[in-house]
C-alpha angles and dihedrals in degrees: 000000000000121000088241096049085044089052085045101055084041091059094048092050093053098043081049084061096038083054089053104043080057092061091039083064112032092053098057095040089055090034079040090054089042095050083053088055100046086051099054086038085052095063098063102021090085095032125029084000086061093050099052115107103241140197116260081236090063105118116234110267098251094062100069096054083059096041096044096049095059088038083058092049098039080050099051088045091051091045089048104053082056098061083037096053103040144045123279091254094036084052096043092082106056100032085056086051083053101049076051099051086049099050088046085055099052085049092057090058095038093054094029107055099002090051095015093210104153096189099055092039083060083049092048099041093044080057081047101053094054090043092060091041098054082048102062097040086053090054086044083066077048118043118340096227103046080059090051095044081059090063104072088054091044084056092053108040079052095054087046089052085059093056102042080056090052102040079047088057095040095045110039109153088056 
């Protein structure tokens, strides 16, 4: 084997493992987000959570630990194909729309079940739903399948709009 073909396979090993050491990274910050927000919904689930008036339409509990935990990891690999596949600067600009979007995420949970505050978590999660929309319309510039792994969680955030709007109406002195 030739020196060249040698520095060549080196190179893709260690861009494999860079690759890696990205979705190693990507999947626990957005599992990591996600386990913020389920301790801070634990705390009312059992307790203010149990006495709303909800929509017939409202998913057993049980449903959204589950949900939420394949949405993160479709997320982070989404995410992730997008600071695989550009540039540093052509990536900048998404991935920043994603921190945003999870933080966005986190806020919704925080005001929604910490300060339970529904009026302000339709507020939150209305800011939320275009924030995961312009992101994955930012990835889509970037890698076509990181836009549509965005999707199912775009799907979702916009149901649970629905809900938050429908807990708000059933619920308006809250």
């Amino acid at each position: 084997m030739s020196a060249r073909a040698c520095f060549i396979d080196a190179v893709a090993a260690r861009t494999r493992l860079g690759d890696l050491v990205g979705l190693v990274l990507f999947v626990p910050l957005c599992l990591g987000i996600g386990a913020l927000g389920a301790a801070v919904t634990e705390s009312s689930v059992e307790t203010w959570y149990a006495d709303l008036a909800k929509p017939s339409f409202n998913p057993p509990n049980a449903v959204f630990g589950p949900v939420w935990t394949v949405l993160y990891i479709l997320m982070a690999v989404a995410a992730w194909r997008v600071w695989r596949a550009a540039d540093r600067d052509t990536a900048r600009g998404p991935l920043v729309l994603f921190a945003l979007q999870l933080a966005l995420n986190l806020g919704w949970s925080v005001v929604f079940f910490g300060l339970h505050k529904i009026g302000a978590a339709v507020a939150t999660i209305v800011v939320l739903d275009v924030a995961v929309l312009v992101t994955a319309l930012a990835f889509r510039t970037v890698d076509r399948l990181a836009a549509l792994l965005m999707a199912p969680y775009l799907a979702w955030v916009a149901f649970a709009t629905v809900l938050n709007v429908a807990i708000w109406r059933l619920n308006p002195t809250v």
